[in-house]
HTML snippet that shows the backbone in 3Dmol.js (N, CA, C, O; Angstrom):
<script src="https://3Dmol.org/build/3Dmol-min.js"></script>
<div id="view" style="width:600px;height:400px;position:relative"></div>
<script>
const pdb = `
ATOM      1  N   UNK A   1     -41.167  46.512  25.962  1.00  0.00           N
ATOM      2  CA  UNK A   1     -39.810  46.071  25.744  1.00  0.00           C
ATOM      3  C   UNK A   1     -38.897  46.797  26.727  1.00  0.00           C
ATOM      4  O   UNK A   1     -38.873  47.965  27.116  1.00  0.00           O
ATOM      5  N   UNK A   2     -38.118  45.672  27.015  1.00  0.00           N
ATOM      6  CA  UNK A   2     -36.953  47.027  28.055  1.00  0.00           C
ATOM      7  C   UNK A   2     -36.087  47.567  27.327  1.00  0.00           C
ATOM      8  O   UNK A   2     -35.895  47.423  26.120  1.00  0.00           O
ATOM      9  N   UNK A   3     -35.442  48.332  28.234  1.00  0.00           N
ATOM     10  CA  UNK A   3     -33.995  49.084  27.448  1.00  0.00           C
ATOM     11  C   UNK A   3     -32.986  48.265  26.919  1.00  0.00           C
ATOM     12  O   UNK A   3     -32.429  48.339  25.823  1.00  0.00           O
ATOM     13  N   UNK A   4     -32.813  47.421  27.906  1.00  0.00           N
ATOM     14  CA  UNK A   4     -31.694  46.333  27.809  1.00  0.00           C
ATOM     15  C   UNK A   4     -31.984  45.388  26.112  1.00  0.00           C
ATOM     16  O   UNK A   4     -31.096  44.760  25.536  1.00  0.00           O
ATOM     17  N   UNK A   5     -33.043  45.495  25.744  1.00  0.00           N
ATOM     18  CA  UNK A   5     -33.203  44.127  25.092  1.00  0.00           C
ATOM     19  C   UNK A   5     -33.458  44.934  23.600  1.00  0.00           C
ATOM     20  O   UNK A   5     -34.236  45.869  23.409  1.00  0.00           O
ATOM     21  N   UNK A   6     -32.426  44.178  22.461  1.00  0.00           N
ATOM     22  CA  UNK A   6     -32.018  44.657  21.256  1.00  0.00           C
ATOM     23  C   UNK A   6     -33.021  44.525  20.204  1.00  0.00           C
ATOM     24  O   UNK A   6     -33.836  43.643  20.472  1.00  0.00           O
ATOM     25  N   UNK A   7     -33.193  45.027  19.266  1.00  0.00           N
ATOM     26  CA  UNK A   7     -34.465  44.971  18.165  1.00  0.00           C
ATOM     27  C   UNK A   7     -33.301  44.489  16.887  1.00  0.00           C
ATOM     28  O   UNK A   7     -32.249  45.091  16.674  1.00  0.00           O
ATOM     29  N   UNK A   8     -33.652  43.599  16.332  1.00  0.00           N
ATOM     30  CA  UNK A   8     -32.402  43.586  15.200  1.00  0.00           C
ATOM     31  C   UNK A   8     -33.606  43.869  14.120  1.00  0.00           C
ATOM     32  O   UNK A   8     -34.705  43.617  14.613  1.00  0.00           O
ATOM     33  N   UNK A   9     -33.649  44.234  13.054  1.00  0.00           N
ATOM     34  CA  UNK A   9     -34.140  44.158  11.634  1.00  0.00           C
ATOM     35  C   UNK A   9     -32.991  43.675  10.378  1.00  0.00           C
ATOM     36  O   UNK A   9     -31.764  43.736  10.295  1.00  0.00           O
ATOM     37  N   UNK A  10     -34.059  43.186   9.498  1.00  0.00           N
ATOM     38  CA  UNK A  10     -33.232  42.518   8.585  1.00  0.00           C
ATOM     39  C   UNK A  10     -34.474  43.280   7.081  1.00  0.00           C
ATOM     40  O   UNK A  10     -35.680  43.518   7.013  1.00  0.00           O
ATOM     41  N   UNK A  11     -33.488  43.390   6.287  1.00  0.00           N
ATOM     42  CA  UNK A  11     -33.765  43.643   4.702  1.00  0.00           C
ATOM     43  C   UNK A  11     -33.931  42.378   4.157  1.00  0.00           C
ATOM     44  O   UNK A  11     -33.269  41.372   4.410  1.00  0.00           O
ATOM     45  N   UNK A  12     -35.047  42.528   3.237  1.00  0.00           N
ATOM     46  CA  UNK A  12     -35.056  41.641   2.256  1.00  0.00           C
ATOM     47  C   UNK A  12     -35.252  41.739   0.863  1.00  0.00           C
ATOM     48  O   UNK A  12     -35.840  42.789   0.604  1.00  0.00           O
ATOM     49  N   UNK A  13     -34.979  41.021  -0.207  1.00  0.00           N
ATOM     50  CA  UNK A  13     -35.276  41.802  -1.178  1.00  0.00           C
ATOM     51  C   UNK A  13     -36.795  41.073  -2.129  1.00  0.00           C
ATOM     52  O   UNK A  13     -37.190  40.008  -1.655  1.00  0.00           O
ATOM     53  N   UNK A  14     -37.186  41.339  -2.748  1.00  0.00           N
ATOM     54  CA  UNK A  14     -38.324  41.070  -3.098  1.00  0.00           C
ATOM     55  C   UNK A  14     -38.791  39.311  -3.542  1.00  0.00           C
ATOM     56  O   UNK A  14     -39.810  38.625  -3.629  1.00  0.00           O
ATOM     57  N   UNK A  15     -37.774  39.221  -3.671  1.00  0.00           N
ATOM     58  CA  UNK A  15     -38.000  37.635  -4.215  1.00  0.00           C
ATOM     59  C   UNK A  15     -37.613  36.688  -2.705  1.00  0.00           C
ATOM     60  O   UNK A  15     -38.067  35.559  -2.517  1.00  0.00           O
ATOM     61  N   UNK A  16     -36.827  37.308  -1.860  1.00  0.00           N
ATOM     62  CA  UNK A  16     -36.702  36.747  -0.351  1.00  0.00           C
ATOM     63  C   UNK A  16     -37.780  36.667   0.045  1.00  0.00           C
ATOM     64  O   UNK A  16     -38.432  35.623   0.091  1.00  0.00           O
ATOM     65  N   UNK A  17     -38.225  37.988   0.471  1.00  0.00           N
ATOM     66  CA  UNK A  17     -39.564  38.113   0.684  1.00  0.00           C
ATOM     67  C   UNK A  17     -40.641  37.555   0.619  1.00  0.00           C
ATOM     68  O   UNK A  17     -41.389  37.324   1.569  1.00  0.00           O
ATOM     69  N   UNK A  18     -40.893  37.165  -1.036  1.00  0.00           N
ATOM     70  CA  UNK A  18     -41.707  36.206  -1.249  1.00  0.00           C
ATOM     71  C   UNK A  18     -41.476  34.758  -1.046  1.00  0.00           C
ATOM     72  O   UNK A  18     -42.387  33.931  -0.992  1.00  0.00           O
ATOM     73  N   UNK A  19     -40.214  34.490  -0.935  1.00  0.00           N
ATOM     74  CA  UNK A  19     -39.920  33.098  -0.411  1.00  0.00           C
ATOM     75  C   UNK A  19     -40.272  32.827   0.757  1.00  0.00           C
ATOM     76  O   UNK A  19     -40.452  31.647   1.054  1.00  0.00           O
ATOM     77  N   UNK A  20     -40.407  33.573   1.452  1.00  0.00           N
ATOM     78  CA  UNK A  20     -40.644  33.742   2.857  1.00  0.00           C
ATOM     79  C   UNK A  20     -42.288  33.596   3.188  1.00  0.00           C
ATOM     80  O   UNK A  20     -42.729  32.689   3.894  1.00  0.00           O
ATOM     81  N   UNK A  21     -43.290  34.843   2.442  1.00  0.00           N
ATOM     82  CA  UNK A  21     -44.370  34.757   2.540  1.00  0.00           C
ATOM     83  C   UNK A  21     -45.011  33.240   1.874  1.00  0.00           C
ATOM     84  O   UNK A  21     -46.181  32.900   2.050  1.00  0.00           O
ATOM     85  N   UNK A  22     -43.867  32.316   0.985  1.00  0.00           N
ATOM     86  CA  UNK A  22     -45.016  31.369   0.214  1.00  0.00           C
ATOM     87  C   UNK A  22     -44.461  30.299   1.064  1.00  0.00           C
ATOM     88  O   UNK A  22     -44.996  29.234   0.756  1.00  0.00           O
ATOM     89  N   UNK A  23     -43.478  30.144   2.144  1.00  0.00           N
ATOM     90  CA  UNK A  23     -43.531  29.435   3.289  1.00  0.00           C
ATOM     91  C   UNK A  23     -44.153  29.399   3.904  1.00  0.00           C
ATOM     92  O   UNK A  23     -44.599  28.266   4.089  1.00  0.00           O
ATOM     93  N   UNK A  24     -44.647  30.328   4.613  1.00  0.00           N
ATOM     94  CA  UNK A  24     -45.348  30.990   5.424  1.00  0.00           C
ATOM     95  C   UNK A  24     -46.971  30.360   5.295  1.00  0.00           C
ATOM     96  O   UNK A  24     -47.630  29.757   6.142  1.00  0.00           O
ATOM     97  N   UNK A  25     -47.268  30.693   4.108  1.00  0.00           N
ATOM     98  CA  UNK A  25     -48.614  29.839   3.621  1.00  0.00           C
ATOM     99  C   UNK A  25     -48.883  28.848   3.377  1.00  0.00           C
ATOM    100  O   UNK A  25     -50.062  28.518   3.505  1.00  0.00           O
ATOM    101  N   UNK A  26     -47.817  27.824   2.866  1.00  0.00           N
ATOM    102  CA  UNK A  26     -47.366  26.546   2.994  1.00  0.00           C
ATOM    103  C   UNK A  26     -47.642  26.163   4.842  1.00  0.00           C
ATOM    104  O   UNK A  26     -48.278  25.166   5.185  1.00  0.00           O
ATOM    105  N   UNK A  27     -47.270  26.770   5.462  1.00  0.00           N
ATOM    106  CA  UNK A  27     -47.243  25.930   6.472  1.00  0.00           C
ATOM    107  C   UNK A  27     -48.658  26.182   7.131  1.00  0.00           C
ATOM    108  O   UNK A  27     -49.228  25.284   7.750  1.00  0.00           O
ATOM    109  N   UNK A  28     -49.367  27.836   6.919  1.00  0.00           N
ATOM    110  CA  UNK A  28     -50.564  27.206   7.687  1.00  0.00           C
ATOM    111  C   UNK A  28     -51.722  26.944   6.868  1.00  0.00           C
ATOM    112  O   UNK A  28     -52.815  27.339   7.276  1.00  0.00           O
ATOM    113  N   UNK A  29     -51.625  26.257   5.633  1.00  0.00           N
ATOM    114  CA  UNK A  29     -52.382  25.400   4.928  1.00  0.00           C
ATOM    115  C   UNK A  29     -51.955  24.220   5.243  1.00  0.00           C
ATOM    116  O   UNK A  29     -52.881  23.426   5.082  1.00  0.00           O
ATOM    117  N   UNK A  30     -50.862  23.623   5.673  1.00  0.00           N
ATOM    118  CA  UNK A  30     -50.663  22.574   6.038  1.00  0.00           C
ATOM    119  C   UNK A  30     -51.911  22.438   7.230  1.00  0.00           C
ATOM    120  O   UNK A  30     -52.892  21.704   7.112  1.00  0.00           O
ATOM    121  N   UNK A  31     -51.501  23.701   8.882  1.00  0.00           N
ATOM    122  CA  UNK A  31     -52.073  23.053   9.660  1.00  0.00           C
ATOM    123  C   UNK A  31     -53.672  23.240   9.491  1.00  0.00           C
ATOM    124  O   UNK A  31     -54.463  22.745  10.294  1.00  0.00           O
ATOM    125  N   UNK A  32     -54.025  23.914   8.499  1.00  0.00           N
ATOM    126  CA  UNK A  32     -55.568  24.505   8.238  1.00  0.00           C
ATOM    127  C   UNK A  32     -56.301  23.019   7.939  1.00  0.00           C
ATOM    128  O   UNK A  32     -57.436  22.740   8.325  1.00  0.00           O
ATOM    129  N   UNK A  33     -55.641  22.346   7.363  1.00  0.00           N
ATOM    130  CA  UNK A  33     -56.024  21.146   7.088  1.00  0.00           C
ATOM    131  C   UNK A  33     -56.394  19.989   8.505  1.00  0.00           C
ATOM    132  O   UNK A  33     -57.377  19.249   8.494  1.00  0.00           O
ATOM    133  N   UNK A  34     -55.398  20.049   9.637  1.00  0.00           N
ATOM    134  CA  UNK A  34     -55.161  19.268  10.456  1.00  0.00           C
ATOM    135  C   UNK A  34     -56.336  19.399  11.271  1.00  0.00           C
ATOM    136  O   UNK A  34     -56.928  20.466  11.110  1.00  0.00           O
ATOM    137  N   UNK A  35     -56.866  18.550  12.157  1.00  0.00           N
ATOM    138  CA  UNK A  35     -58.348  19.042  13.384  1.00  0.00           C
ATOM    139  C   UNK A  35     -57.448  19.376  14.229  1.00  0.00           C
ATOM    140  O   UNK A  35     -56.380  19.883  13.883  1.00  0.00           O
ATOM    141  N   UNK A  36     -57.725  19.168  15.265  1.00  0.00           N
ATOM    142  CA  UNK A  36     -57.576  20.272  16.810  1.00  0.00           C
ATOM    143  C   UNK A  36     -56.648  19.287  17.143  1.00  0.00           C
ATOM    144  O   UNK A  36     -55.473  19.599  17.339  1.00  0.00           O
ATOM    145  N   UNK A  37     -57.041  18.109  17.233  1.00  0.00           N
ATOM    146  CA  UNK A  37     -56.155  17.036  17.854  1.00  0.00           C
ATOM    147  C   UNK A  37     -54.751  17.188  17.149  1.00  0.00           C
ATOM    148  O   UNK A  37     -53.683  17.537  17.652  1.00  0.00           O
ATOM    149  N   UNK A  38     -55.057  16.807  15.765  1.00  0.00           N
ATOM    150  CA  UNK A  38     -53.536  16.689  14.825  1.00  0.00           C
ATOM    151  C   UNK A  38     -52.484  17.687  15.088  1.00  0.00           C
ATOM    152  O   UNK A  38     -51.323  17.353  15.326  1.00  0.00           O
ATOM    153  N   UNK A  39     -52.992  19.236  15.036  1.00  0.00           N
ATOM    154  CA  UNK A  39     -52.764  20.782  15.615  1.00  0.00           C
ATOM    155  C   UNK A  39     -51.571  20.319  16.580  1.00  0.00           C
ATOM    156  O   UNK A  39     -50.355  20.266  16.396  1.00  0.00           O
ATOM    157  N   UNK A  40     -52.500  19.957  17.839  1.00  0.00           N
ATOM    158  CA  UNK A  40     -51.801  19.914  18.894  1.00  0.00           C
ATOM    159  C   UNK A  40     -50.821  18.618  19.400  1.00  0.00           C
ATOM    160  O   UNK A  40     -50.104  18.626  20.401  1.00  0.00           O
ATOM    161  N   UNK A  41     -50.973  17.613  18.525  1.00  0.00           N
ATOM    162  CA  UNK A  41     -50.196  16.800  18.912  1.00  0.00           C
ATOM    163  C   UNK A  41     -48.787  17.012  17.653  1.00  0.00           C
ATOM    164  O   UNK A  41     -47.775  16.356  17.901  1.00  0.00           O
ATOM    165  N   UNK A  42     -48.776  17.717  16.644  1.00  0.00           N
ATOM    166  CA  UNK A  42     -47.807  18.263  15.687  1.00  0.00           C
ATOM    167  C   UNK A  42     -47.174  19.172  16.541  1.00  0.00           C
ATOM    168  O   UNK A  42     -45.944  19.164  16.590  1.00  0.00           O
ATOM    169  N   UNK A  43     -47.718  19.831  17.115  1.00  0.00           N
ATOM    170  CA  UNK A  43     -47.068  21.103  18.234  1.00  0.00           C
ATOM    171  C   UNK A  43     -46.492  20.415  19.035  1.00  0.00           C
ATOM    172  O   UNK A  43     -45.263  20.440  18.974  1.00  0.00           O
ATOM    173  N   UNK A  44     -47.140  19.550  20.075  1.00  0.00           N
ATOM    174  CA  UNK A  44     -46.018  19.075  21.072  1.00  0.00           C
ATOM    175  C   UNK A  44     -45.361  17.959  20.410  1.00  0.00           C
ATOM    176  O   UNK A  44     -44.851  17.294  21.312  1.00  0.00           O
ATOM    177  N   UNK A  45     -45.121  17.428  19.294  1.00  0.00           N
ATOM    178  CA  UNK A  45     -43.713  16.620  18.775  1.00  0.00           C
ATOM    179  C   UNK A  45     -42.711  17.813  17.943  1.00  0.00           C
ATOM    180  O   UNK A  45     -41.486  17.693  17.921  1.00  0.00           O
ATOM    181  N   UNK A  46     -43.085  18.406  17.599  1.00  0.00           N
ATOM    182  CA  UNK A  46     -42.147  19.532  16.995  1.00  0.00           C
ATOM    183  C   UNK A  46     -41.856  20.612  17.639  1.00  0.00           C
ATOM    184  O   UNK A  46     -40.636  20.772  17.676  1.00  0.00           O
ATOM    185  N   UNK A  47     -42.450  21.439  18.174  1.00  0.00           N
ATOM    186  CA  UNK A  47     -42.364  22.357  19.022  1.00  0.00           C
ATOM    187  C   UNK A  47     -41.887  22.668  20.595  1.00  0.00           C
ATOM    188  O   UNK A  47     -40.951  23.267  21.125  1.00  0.00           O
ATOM    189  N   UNK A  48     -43.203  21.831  21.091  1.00  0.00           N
ATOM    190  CA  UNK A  48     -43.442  22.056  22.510  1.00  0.00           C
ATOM    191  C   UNK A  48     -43.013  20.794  23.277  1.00  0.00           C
ATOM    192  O   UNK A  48     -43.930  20.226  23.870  1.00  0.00           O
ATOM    193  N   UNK A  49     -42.031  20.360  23.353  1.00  0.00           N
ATOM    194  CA  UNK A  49     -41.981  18.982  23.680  1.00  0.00           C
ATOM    195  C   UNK A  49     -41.592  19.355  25.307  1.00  0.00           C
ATOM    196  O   UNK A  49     -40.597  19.846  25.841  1.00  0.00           O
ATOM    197  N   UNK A  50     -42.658  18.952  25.711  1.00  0.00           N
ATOM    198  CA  UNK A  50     -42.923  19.068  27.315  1.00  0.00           C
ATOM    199  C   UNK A  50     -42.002  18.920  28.564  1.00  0.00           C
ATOM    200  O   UNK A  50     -41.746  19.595  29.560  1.00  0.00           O
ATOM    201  N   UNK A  51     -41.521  17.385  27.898  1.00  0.00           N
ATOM    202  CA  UNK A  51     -39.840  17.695  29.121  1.00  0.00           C
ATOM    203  C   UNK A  51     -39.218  18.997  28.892  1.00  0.00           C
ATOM    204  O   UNK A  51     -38.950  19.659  29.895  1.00  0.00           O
ATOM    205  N   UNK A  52     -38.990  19.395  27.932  1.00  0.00           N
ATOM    206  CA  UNK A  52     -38.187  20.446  27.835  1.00  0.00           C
ATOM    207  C   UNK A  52     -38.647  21.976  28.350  1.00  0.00           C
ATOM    208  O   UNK A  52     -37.936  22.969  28.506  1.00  0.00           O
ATOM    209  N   UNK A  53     -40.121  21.807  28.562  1.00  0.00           N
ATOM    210  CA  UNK A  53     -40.818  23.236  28.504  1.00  0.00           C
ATOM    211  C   UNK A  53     -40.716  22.935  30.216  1.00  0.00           C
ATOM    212  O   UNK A  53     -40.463  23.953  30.859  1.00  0.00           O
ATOM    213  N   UNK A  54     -40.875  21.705  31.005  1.00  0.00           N
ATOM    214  CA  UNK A  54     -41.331  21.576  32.602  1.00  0.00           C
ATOM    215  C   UNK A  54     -39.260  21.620  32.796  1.00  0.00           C
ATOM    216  O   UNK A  54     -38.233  21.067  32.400  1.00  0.00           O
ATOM    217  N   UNK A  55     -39.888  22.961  33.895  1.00  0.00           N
ATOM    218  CA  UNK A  55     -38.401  23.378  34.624  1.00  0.00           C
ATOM    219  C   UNK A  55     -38.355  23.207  35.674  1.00  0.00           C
ATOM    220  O   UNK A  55     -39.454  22.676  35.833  1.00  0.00           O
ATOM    221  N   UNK A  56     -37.838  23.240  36.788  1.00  0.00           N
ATOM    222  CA  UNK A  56     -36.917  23.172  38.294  1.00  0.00           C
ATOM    223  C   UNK A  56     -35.996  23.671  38.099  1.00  0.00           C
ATOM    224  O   UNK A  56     -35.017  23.480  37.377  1.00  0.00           O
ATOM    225  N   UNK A  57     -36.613  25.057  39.458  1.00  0.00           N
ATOM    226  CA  UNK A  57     -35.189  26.130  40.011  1.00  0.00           C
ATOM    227  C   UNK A  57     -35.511  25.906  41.125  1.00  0.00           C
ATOM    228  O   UNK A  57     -36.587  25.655  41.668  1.00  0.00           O
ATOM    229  N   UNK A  58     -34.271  26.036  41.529  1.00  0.00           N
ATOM    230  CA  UNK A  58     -33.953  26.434  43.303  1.00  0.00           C
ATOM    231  C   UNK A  58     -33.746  28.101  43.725  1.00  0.00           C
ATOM    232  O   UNK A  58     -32.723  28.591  43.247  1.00  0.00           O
ATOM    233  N   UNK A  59     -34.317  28.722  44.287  1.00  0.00           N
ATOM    234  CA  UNK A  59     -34.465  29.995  44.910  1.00  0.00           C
ATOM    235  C   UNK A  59     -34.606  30.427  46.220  1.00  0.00           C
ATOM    236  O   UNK A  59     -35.614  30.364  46.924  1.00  0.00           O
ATOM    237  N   UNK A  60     -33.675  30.804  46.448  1.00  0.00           N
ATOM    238  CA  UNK A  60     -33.608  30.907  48.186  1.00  0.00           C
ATOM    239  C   UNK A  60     -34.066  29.831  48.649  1.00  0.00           C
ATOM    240  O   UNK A  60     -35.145  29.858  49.242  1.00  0.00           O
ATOM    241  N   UNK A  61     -33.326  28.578  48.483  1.00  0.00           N
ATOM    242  CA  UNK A  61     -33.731  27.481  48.979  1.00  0.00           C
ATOM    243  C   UNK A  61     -34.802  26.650  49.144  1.00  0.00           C
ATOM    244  O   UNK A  61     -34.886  25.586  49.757  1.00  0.00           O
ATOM    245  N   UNK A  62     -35.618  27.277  48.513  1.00  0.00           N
ATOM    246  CA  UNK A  62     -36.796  26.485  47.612  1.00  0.00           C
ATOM    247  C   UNK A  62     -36.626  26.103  46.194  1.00  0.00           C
ATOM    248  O   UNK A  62     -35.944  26.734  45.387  1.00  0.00           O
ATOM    249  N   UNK A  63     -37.322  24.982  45.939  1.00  0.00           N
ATOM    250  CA  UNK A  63     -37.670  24.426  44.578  1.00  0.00           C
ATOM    251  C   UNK A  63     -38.650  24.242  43.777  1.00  0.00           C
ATOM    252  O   UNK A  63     -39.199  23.141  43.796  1.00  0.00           O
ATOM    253  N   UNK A  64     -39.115  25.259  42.879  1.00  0.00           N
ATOM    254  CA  UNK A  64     -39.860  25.577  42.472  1.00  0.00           C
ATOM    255  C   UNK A  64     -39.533  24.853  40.831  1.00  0.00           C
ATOM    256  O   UNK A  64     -38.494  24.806  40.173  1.00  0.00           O
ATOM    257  N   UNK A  65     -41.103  24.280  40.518  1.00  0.00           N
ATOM    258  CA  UNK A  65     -41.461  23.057  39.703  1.00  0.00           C
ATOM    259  C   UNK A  65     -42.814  24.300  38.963  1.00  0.00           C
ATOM    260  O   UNK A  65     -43.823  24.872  39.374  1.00  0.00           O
ATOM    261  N   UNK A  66     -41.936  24.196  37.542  1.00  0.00           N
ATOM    262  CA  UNK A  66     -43.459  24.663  36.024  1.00  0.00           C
ATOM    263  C   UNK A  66     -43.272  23.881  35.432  1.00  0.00           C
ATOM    264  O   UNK A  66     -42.166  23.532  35.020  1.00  0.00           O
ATOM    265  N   UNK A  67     -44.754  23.170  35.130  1.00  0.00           N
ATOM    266  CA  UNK A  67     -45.041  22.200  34.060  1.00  0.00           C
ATOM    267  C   UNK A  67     -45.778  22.842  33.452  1.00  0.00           C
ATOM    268  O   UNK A  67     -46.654  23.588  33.889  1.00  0.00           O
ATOM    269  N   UNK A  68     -45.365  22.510  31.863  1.00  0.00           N
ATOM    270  CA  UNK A  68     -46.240  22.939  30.478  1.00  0.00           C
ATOM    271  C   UNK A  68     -47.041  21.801  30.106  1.00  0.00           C
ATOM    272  O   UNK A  68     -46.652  20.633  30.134  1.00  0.00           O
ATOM    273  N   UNK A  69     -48.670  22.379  29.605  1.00  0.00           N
ATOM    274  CA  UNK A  69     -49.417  21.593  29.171  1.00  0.00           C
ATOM    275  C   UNK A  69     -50.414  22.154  28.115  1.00  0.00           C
ATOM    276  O   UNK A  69     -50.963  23.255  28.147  1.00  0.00           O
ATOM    277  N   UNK A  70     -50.547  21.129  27.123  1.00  0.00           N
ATOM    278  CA  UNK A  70     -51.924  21.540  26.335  1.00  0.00           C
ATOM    279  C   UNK A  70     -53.148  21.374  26.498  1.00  0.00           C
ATOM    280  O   UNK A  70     -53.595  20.268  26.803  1.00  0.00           O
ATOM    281  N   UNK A  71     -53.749  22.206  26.365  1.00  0.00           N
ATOM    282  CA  UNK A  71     -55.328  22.173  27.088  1.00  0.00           C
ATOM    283  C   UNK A  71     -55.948  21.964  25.369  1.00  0.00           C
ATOM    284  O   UNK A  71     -55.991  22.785  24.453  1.00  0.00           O
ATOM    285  N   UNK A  72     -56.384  20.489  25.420  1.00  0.00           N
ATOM    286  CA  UNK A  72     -56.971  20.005  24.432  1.00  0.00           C
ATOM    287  C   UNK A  72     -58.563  20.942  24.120  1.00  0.00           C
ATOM    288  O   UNK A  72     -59.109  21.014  23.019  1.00  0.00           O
ATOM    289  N   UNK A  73     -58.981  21.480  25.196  1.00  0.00           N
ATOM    290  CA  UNK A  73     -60.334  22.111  25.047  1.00  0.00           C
ATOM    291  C   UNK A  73     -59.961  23.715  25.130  1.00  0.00           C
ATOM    292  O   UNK A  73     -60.617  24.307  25.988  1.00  0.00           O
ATOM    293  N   UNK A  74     -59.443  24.163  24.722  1.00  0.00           N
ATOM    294  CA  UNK A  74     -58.966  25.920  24.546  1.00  0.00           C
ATOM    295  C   UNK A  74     -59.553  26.395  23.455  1.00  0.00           C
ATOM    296  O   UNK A  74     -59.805  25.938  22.340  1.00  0.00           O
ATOM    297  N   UNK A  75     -59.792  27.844  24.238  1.00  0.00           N
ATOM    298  CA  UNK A  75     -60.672  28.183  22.897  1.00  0.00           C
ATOM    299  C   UNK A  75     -60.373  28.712  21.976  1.00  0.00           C
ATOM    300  O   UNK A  75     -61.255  29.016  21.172  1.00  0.00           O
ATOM    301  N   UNK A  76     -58.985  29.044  21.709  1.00  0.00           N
ATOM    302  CA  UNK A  76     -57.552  29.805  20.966  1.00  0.00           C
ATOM    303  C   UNK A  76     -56.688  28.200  20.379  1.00  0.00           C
ATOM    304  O   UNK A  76     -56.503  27.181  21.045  1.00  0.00           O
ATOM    305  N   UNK A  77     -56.301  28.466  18.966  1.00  0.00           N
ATOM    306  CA  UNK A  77     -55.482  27.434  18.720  1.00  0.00           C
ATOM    307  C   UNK A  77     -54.116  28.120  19.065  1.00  0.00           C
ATOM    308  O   UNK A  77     -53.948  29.305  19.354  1.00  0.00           O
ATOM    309  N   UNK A  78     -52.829  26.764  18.942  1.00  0.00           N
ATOM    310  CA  UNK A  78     -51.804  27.471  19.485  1.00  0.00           C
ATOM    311  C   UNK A  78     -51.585  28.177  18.134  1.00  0.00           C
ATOM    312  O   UNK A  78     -50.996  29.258  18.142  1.00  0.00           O
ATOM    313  N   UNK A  79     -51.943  27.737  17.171  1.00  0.00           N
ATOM    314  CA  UNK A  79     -51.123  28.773  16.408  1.00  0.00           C
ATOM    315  C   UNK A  79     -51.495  30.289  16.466  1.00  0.00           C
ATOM    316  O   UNK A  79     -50.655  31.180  16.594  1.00  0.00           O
ATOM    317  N   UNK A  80     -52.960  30.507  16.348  1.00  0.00           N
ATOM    318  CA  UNK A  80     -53.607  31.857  16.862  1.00  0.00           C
ATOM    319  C   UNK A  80     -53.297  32.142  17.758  1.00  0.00           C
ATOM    320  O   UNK A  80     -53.716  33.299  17.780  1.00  0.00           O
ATOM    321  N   UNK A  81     -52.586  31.910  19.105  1.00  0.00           N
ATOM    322  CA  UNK A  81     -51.739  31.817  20.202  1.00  0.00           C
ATOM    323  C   UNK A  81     -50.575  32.630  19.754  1.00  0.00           C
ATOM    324  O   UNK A  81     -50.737  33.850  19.778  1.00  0.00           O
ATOM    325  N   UNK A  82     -49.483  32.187  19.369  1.00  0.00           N
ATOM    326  CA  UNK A  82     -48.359  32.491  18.464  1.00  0.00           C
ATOM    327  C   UNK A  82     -48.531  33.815  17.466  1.00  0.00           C
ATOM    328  O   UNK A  82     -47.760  34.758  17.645  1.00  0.00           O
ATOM    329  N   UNK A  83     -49.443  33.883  16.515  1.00  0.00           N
ATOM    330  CA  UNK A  83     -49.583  34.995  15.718  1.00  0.00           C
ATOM    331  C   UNK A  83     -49.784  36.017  16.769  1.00  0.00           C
ATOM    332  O   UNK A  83     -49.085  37.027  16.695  1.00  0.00           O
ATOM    333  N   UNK A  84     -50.708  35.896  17.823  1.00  0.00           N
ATOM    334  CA  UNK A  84     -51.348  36.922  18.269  1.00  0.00           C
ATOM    335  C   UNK A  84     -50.434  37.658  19.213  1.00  0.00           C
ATOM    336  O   UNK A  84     -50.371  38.884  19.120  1.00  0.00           O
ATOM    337  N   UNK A  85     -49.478  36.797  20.418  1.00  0.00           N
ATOM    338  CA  UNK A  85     -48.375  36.998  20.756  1.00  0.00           C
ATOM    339  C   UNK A  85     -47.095  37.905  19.913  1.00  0.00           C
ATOM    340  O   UNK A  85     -46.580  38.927  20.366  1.00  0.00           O
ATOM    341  N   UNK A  86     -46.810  37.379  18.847  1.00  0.00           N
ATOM    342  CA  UNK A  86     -46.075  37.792  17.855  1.00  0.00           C
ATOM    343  C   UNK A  86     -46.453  38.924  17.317  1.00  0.00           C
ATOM    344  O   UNK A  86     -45.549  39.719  17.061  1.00  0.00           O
ATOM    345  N   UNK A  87     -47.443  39.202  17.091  1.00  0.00           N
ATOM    346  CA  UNK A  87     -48.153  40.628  16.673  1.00  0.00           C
ATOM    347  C   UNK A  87     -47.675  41.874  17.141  1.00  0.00           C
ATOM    348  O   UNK A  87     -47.346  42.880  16.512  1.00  0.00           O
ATOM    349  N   UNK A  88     -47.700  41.547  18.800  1.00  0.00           N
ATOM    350  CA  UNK A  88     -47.524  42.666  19.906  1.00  0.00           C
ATOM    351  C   UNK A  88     -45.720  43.066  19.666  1.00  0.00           C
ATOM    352  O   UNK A  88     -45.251  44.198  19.785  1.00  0.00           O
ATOM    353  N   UNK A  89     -44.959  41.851  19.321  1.00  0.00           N
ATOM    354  CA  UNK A  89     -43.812  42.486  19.383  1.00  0.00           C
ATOM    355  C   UNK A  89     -43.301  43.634  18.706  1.00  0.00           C
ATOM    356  O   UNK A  89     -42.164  44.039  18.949  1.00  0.00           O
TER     357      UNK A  89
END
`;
const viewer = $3Dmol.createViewer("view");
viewer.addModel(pdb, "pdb");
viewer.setStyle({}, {cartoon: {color: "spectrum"}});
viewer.zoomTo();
viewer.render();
</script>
């Protein structure tokens, strides 16, 4: 983390909390249910929606083009992607 960049924390109280954790399980029993395909095509209509992720900047007079994509054959789901990412913070 750099210096520059703020950590906020938040309190909760026990019944938040648990509102929180029985969301939480709600949603990945939802996708526990889904195959690989469903996974990833729920991700890029809700989530990852690709125009939005593929950018163009100009930099010192170049134009530089990132496109986002799902790799249907990965050996990580995105959500194990996400937790695992999220972990480190």
């Amino acid at each position: 983390m750099q210096d520059s960049e703020k950590v906020y924390k938040i309190e909760l109280t026990n019944e938040e909390f648990e509102f929180v954790e029985q969301l939480q399980n709600e949603y990945i029993e939802k996708l526990s249910k889904m195959t690989l395909e469903e996974r990833l095509q729920y991700f890029k209509e809700h989530y990852c929606l690709e125009q939005k992720l593929n950018i163009e900047k100009e930099i010192n007079g170049k134009i530089y083009k990132v496109n986002a994509y799902f790799n249907g054959q990965a050996e990580e789901s995105v959500l194990n992607t996400i937790f695992r990412l999220t972990k480190k913070l």
